[in-house]
gemmi code that builds the backbone of each chain (N, CA, C; Angstrom):
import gemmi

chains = {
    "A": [
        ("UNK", (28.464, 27.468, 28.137), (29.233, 27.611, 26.910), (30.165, 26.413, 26.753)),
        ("UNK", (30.053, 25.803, 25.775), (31.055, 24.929, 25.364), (32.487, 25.345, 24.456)),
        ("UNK", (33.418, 24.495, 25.081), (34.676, 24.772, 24.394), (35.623, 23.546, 23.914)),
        ("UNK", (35.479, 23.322, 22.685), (36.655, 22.374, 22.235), (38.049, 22.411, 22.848)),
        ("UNK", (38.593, 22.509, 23.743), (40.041, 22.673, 23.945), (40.734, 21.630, 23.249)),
        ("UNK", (41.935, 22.508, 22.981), (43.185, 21.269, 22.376), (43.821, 20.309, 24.066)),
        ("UNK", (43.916, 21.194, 25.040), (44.604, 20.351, 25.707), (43.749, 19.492, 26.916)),
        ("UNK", (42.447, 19.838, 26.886), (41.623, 19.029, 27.788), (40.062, 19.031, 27.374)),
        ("UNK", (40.216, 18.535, 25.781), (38.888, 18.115, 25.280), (37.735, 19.359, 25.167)),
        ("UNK", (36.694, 18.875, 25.208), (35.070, 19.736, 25.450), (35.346, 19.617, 26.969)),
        ("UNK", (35.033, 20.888, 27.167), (34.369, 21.351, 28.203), (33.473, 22.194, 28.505)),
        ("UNK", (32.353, 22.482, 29.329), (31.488, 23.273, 29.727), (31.723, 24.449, 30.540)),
        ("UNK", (31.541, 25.999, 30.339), (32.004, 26.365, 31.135), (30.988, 27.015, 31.625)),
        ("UNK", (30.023, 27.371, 32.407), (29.337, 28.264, 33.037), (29.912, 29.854, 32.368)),
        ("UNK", (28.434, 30.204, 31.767), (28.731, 32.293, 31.244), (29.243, 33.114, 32.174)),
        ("UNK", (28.575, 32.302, 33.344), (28.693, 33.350, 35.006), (30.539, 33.165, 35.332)),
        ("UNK", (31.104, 32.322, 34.982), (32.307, 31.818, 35.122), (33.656, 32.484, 34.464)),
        ("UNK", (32.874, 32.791, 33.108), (33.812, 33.858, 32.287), (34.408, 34.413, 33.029)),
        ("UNK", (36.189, 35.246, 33.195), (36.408, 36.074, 33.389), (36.434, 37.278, 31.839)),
        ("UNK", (36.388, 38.164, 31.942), (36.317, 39.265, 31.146), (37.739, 39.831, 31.011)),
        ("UNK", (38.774, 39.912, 29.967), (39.782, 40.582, 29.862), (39.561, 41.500, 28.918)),
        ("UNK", (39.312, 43.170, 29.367), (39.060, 43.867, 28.807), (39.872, 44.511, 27.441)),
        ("UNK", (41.363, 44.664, 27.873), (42.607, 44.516, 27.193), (43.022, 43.476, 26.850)),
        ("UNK", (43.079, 42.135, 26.673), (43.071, 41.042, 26.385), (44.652, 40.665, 27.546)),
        ("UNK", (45.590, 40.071, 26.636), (46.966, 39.933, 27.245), (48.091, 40.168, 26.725)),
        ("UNK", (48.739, 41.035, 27.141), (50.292, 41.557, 25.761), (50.696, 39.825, 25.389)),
        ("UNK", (50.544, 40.184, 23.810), (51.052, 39.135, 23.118), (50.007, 38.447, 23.089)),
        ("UNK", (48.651, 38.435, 23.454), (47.474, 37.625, 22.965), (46.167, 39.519, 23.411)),
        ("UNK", (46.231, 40.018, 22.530), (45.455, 41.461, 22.574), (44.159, 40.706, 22.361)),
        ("UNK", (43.663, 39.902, 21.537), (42.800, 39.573, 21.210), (41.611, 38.403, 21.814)),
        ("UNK", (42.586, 37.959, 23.044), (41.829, 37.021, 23.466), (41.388, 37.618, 24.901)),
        ("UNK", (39.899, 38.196, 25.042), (39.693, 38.998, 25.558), (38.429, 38.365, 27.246)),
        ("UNK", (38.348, 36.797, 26.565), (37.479, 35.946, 27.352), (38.313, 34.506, 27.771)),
        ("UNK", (38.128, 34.673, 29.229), (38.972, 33.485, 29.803), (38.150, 32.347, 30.904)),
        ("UNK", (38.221, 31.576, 30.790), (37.737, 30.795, 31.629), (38.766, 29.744, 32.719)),
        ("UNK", (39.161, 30.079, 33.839), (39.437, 29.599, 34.803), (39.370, 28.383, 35.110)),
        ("UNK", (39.705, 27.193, 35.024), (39.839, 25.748, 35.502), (41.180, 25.339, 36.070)),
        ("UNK", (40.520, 24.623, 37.071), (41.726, 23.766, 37.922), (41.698, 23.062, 37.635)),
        ("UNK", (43.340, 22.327, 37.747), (44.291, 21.128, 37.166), (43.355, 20.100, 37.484)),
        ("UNK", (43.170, 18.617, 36.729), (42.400, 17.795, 37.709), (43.436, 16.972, 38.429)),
        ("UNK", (44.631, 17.014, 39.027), (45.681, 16.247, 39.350), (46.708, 16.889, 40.220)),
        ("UNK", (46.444, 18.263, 39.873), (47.495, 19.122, 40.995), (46.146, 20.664, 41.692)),
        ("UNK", (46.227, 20.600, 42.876), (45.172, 21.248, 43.373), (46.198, 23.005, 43.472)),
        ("UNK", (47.896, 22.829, 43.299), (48.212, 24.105, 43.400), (48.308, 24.908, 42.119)),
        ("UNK", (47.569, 24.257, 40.994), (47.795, 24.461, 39.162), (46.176, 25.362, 39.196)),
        ("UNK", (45.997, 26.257, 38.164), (45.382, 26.472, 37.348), (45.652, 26.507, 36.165)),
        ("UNK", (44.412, 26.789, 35.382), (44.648, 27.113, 33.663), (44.038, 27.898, 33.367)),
        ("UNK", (44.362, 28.860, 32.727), (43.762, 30.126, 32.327), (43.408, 30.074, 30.606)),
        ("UNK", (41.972, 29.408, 30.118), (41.637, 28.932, 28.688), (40.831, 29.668, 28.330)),
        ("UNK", (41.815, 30.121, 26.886), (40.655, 31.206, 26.180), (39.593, 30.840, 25.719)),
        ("UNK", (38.279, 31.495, 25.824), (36.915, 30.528, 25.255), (37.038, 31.043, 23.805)),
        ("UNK", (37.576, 31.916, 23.357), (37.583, 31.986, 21.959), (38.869, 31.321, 20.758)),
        ("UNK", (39.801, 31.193, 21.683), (40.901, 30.156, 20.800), (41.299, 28.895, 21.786)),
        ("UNK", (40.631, 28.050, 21.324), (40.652, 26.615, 21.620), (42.019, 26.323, 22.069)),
        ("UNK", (42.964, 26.656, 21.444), (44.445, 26.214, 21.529), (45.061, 27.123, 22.136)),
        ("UNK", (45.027, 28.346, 23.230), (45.317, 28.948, 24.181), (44.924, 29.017, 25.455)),
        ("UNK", (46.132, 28.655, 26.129), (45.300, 27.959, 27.936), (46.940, 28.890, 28.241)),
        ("UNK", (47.069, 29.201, 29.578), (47.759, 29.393, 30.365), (47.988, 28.896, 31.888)),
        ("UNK", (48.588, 28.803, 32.216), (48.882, 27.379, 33.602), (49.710, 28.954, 34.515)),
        ("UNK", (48.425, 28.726, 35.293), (48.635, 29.730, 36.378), (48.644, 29.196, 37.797)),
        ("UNK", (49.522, 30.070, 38.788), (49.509, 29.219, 40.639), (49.026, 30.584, 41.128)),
        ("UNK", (49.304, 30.497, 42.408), (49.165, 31.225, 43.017), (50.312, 31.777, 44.198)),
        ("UNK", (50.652, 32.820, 43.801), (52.456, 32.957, 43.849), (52.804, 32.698, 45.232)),
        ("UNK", (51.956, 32.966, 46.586), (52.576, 33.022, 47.727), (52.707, 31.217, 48.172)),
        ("UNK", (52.342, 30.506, 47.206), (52.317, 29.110, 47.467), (53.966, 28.397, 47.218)),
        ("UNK", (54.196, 29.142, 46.078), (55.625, 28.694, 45.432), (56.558, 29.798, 46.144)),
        ("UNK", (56.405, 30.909, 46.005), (57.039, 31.987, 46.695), (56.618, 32.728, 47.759)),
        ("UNK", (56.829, 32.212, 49.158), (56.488, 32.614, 49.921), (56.524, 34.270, 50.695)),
        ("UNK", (57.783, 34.492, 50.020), (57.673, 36.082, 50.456), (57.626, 37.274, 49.387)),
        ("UNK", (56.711, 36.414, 48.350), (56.624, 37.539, 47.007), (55.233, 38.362, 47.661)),
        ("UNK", (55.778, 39.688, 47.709), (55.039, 40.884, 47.785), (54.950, 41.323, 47.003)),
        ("UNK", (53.735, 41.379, 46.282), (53.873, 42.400, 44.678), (53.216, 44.019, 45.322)),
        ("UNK", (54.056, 44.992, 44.590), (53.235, 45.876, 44.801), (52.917, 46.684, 43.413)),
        ("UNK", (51.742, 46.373, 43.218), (51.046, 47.162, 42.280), (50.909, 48.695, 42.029)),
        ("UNK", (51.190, 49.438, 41.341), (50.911, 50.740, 40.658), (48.864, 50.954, 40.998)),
        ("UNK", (48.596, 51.778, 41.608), (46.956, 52.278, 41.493), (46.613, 52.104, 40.565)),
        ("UNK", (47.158, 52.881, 39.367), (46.892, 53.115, 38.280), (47.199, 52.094, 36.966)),
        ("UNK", (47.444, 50.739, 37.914), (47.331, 49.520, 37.288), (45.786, 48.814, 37.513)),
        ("UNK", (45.380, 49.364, 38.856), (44.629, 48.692, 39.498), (43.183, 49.293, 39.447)),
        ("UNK", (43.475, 50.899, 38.965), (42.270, 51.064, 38.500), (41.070, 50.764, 37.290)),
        ("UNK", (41.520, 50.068, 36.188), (40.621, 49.193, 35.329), (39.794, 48.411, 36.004)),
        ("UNK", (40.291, 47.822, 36.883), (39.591, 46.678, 37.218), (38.889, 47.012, 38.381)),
        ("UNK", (38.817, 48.028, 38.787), (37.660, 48.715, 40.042), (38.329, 48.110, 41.136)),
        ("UNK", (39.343, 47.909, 41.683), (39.866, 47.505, 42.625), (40.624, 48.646, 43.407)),
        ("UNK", (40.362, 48.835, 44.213), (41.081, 49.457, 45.377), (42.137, 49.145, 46.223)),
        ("UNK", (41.590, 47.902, 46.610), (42.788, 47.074, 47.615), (43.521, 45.898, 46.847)),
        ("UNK", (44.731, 45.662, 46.750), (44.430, 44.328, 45.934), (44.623, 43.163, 46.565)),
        ("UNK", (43.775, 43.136, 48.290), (43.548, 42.316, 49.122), (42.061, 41.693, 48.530)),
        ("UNK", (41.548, 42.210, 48.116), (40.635, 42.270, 47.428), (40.234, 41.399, 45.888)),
        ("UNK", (41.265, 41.249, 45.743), (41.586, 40.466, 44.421), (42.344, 39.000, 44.393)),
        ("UNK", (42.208, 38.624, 43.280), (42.902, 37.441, 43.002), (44.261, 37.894, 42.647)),
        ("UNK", (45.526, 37.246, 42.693), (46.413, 37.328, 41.987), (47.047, 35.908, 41.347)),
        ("UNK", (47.547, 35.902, 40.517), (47.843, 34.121, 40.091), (49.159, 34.944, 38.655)),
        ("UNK", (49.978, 34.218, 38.644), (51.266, 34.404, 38.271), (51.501, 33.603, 36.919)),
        ("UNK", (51.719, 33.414, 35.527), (51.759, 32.469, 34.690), (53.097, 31.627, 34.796)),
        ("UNK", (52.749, 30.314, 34.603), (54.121, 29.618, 34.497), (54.445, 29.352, 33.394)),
        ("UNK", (55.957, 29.526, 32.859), (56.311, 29.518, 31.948), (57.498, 28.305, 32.029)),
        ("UNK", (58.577, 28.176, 31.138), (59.363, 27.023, 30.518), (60.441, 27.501, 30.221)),
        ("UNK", (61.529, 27.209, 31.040), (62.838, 27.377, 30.275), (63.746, 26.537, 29.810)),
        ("UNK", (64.044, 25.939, 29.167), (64.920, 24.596, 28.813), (64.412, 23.685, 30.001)),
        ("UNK", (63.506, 23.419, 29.915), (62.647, 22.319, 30.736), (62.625, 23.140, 32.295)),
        ("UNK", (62.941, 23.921, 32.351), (63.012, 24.693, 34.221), (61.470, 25.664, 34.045)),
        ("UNK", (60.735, 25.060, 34.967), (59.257, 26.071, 35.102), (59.879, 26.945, 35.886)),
        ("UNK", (59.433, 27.986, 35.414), (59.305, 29.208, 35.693), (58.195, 29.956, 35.652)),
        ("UNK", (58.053, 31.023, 36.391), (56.993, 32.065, 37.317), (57.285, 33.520, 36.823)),
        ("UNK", (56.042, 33.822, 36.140), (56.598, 35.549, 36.243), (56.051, 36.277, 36.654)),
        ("UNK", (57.076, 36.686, 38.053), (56.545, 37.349, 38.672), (56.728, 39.166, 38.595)),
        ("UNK", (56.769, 39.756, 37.548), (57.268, 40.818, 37.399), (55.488, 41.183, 36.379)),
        ("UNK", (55.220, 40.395, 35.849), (53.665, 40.574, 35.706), (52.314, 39.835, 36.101)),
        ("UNK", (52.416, 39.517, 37.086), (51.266, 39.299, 37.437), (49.835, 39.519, 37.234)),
        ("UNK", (48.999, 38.402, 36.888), (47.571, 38.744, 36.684), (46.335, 38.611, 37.970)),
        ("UNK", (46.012, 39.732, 37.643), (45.503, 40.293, 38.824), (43.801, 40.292, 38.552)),
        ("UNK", (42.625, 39.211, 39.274), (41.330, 39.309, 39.053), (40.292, 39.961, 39.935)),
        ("UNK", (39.666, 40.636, 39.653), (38.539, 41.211, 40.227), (37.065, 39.584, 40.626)),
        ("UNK", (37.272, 39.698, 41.459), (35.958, 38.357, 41.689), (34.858, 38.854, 41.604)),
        ("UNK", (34.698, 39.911, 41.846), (33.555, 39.796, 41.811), (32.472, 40.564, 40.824)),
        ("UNK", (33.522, 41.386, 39.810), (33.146, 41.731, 38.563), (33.303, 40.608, 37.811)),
        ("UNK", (34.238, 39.603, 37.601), (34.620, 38.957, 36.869), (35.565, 39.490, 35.966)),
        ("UNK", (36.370, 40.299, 36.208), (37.014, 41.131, 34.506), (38.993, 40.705, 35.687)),
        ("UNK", (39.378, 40.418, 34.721), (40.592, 40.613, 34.642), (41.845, 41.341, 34.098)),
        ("UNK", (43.047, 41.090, 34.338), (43.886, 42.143, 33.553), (45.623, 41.781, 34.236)),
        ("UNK", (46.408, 41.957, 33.068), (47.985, 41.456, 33.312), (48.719, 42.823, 33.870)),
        ("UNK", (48.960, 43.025, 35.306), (49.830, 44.203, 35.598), (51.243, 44.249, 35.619)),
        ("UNK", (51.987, 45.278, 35.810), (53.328, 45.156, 35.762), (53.769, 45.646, 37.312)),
        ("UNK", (54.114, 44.917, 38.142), (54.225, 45.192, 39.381), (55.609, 46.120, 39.398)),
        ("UNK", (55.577, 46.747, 40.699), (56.946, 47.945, 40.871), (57.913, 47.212, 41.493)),
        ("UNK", (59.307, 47.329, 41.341), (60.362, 47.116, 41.779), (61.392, 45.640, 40.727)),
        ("UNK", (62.189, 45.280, 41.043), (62.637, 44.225, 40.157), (62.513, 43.262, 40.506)),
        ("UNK", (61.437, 42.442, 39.734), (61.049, 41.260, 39.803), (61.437, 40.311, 39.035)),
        ("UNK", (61.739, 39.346, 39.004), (61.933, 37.810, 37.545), (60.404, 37.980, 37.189)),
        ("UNK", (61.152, 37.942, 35.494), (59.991, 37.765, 34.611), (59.847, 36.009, 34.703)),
        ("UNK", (61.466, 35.429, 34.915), (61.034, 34.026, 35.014), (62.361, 33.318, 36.034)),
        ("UNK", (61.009, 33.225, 37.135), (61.979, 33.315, 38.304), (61.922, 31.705, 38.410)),
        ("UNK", (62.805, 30.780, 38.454), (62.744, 29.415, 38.516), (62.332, 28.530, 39.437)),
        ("UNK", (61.445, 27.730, 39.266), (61.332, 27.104, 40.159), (62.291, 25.924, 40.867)),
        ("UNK", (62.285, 25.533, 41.703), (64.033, 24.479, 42.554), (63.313, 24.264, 43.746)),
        ("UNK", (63.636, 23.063, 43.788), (63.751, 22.687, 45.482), (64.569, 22.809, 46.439)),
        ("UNK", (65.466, 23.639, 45.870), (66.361, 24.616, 46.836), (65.939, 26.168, 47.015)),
        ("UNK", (64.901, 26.970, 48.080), (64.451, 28.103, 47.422), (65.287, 29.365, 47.769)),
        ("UNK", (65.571, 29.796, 47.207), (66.551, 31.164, 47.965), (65.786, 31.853, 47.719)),
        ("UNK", (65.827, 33.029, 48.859), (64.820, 34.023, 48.939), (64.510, 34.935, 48.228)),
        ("UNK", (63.469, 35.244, 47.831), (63.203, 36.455, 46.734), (64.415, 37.874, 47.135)),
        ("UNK", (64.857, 38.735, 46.231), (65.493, 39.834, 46.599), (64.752, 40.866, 46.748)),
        ("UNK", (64.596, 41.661, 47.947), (63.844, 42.613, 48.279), (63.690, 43.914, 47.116)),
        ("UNK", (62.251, 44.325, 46.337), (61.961, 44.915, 45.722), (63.135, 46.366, 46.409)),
        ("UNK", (63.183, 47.162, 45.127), (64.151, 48.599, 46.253), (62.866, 49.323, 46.201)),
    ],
    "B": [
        ("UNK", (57.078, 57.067, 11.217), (56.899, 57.453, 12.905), (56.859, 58.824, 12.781)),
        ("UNK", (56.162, 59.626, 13.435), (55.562, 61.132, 13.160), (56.758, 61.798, 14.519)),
        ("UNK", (57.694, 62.788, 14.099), (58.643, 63.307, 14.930), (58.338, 64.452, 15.128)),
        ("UNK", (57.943, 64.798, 16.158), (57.416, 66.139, 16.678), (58.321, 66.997, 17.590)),
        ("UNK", (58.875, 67.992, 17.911), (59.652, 68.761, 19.046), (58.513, 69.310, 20.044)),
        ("UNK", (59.296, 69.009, 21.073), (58.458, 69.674, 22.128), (59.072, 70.013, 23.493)),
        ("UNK", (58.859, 71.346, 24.010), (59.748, 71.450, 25.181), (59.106, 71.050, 26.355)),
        ("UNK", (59.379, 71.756, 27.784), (58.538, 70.984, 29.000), (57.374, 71.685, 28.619)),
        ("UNK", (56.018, 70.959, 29.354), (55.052, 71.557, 29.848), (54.307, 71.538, 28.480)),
        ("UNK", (54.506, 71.165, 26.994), (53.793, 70.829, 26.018), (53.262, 69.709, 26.151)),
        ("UNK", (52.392, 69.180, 24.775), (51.849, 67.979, 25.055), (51.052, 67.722, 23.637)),
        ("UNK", (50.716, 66.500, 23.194), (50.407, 65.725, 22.073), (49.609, 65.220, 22.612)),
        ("UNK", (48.927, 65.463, 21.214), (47.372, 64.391, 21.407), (47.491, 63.085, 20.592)),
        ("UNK", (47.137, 61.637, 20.892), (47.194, 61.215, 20.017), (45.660, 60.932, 20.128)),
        ("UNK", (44.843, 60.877, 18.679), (43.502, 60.233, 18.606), (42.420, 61.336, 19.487)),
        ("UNK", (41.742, 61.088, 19.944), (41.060, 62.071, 20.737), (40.612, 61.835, 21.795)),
        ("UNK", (41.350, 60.856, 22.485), (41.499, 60.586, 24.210), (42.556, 60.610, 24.776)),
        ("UNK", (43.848, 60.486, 24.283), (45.284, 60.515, 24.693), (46.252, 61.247, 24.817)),
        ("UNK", (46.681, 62.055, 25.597), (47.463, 63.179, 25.844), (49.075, 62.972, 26.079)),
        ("UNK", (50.103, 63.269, 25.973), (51.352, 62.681, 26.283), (52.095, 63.997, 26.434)),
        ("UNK", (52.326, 64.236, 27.384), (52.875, 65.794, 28.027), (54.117, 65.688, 28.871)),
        ("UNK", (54.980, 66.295, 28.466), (56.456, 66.542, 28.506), (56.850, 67.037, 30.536)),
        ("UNK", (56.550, 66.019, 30.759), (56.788, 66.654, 32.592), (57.866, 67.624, 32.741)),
        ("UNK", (59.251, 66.913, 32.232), (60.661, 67.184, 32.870), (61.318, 67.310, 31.945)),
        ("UNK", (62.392, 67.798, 31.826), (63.494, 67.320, 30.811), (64.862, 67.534, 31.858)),
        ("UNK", (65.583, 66.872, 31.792), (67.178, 66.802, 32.383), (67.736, 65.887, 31.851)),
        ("UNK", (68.439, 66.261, 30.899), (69.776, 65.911, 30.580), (69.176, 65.304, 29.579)),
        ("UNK", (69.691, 63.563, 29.459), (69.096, 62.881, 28.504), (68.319, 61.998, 28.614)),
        ("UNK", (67.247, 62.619, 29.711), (66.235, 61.899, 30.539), (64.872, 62.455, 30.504)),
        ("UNK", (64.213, 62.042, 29.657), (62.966, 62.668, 29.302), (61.253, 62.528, 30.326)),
        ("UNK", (60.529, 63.009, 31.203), (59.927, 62.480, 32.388), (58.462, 62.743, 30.921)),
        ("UNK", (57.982, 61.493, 31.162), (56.295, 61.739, 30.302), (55.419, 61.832, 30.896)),
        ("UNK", (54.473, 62.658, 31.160), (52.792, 62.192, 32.441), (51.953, 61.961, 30.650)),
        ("UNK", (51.114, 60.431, 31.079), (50.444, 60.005, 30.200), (49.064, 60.377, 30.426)),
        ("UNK", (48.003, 60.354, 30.318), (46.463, 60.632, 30.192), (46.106, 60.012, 29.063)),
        ("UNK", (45.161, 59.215, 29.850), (44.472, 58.193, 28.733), (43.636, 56.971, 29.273)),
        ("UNK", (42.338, 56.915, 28.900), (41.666, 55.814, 29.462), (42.228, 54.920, 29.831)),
        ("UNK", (41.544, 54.349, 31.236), (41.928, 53.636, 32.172), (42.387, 51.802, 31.302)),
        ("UNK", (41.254, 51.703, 30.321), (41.786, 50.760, 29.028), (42.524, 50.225, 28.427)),
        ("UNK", (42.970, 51.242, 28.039), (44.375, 51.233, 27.400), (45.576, 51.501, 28.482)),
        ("UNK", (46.060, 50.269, 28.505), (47.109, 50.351, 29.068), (48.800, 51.037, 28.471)),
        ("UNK", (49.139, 51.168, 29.132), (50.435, 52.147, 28.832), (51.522, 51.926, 29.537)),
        ("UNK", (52.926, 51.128, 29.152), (54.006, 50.417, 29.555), (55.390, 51.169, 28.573)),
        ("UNK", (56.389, 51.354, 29.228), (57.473, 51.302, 28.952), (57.683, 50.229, 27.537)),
        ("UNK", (58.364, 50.449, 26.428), (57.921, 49.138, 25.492), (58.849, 48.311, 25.749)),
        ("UNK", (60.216, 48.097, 25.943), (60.814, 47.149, 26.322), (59.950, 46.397, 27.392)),
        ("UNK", (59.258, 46.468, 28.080), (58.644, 46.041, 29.545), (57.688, 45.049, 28.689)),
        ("UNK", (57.013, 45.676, 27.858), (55.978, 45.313, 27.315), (56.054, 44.352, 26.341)),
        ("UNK", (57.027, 44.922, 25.546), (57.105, 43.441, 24.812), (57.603, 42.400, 25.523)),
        ("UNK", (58.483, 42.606, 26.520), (59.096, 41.313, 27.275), (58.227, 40.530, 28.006)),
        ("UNK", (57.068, 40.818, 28.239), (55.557, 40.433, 28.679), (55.215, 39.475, 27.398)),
        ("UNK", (54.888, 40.099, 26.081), (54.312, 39.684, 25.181), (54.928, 38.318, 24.941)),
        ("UNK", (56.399, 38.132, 24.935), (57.126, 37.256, 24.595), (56.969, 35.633, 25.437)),
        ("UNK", (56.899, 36.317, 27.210), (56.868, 35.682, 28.215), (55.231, 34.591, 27.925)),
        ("UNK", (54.442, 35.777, 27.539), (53.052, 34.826, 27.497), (53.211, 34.365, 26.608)),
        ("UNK", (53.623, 34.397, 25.448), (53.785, 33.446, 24.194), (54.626, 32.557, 24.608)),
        ("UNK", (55.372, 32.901, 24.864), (56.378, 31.198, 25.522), (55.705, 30.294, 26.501)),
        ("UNK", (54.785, 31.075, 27.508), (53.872, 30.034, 28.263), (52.669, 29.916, 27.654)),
        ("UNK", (52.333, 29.940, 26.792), (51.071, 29.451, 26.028), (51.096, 28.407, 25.034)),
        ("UNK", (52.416, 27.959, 25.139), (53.010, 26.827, 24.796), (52.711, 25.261, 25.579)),
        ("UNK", (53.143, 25.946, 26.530), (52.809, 24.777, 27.943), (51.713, 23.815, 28.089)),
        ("UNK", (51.987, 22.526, 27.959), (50.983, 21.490, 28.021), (50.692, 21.102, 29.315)),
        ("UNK", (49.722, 20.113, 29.354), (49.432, 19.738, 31.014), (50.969, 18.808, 31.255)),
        ("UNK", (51.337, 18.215, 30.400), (52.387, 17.360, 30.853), (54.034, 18.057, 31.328)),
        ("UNK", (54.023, 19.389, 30.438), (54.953, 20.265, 30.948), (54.863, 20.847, 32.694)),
        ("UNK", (54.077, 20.799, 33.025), (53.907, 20.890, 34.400), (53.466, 20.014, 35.470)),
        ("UNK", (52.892, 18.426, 35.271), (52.566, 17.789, 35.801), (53.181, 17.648, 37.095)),
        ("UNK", (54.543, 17.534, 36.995), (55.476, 17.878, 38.199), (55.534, 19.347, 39.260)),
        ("UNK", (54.582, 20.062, 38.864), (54.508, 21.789, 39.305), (54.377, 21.567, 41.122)),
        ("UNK", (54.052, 20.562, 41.284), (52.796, 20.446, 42.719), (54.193, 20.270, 43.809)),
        ("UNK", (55.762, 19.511, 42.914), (56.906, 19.350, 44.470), (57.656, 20.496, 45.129)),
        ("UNK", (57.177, 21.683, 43.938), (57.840, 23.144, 44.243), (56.600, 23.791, 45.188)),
        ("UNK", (55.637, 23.832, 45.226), (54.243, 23.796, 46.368), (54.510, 23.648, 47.680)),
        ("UNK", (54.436, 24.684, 48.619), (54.530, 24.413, 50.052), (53.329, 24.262, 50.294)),
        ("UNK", (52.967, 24.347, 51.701), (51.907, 23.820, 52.547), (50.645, 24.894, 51.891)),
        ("UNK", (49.110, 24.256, 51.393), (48.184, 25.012, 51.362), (47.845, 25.822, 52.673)),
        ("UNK", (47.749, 27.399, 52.423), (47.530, 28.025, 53.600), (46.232, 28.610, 53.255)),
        ("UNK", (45.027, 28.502, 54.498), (44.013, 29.174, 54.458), (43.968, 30.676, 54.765)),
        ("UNK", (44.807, 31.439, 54.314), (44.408, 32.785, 54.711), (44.562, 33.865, 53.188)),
        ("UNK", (43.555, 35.024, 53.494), (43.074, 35.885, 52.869), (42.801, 35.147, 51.190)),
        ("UNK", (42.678, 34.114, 51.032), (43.038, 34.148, 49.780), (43.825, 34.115, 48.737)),
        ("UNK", (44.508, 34.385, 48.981), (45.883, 34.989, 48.363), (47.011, 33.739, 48.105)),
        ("UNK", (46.317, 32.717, 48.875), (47.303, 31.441, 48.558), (46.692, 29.875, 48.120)),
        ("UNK", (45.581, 30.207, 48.301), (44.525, 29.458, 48.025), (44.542, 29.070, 46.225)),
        ("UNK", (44.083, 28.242, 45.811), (44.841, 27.404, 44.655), (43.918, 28.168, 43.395)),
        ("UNK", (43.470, 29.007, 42.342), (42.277, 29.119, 41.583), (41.624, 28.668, 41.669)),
        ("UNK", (40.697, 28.720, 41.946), (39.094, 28.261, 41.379), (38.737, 28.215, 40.317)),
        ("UNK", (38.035, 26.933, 39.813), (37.180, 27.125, 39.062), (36.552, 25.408, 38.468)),
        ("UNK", (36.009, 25.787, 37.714), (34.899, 24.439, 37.204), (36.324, 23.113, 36.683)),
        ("UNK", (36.323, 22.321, 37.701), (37.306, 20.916, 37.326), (37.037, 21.023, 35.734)),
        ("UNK", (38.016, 20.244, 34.749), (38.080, 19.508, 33.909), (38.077, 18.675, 33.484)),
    ],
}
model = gemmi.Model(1)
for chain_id, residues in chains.items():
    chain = gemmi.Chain(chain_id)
    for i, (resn, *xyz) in enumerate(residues, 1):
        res = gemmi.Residue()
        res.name, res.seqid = resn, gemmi.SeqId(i, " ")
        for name, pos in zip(("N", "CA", "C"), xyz):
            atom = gemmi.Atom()
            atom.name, atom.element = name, gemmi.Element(name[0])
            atom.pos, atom.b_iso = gemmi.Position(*pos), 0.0
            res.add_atom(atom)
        chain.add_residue(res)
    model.add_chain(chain)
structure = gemmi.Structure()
structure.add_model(model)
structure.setup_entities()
């Protein structure tokens, strides 16, 4: 499948590659097909690009890289859409977001992939998390979920 | 908005898969048990829109807004997965 992107041209994506967002994403309901590509310049970046709107990508990590002692714990009944049981089992990858130029991580919803269905889905993890927890090269430690 | 009364242990249908049934009541604290395909998801709405908002603000984000993402990055670790960078087809 080919995709015009606004922010990194045509690209090809393999069908098998699709992830599937069955619910799409609060605040994008509609974009229900995603395709997965890594940064070509930073190996700890992804992008999460809708194959149906050209001009929607999301820049996703992978949280225990930036935050080393983020434990998410998921609701079951978050985790049951996506046929997942364990969510050792799964992908998790965190969106980065922008605050007056400060990237930020939110880790209070996390998107959570099934590999090997291919289908994805945005959960709301338990306890109090930053929706946009900042990134610094000074890191102070996450505050323990209660 | 359709205002209905209901005490504990009642329950509303909305549509003809969705149930919304009155667990608890104390005080001015209302407990809901939801039923409803696994699909449709179901959030607190403050929660939810603050989601909606969050991805719209990062769907903003260009490659150049993050180019710098990689000095906040500790050491790649090979285990379970879980820290390992996405996959998928370069760009």
């Amino acid at each position: 499948m080919r995709i015009n992107t606004t922010r990194f041209g045509r690209i090809d994506v393999d069908g098998g590659d699709v992830l599937a967002f069955p619910s799409g994403l609060p605040g994008l309901e509609d974009c229900r097909e995603w395709a997965l590509l890594a940064d070509s310049e930073n190996d700890a970046l992804g992008w999460l690009q809708s194959t149906t709107r050209p001009d929607i990508a999301l820049a996703v990590v992978s949280p225990r890289r930036f935050v080393p002692d983020y434990q998410v714990r998921i609701p079951r009944s978050e985790l049951t859409p996506l046929a997942i049981d364990d969510i050792r089992h799964a992908q998790v990858v965190v969106v980065v977001g922008q605050n007056a130029k400060i990237l930020t991580l939110n880790l209070k919803a996390p998107i959570v992939i099934n590999l090997e269905s291919r289908t994805g889905r945005q959960v709301v993890a338990s306890g109090e998390l930053p929706m946009q927890y900042e990134l610094s090269t000074e890191r102070p430690p996450l505050k323990k979920s209660a | 908005m359709l205002v209905l009364s209901r005490q504990r242990d009642e329950s509303i249908m909305i549509g003809d898969n969705i149930v919304v049934t009155i667990v608890d009541i104390r005080g001015d604290k209302v407990r809901l048990g939801i039923n409803a395909p696994s699909e449709i998801p179901v959030h607190r709405q403050e929660v939810y829109e603050a989601i909606q908002r969050e991805n719209l603000r990062a769907s903003r984000l260009e490659p150049n807004d993050t180019q710098d993402i990689g000095k906040f990055a500790g050491r790649s670790q090979q285990n379970n997965g879980q820290s390992r960078p996405p996959e998928g087809p370069r760009r």
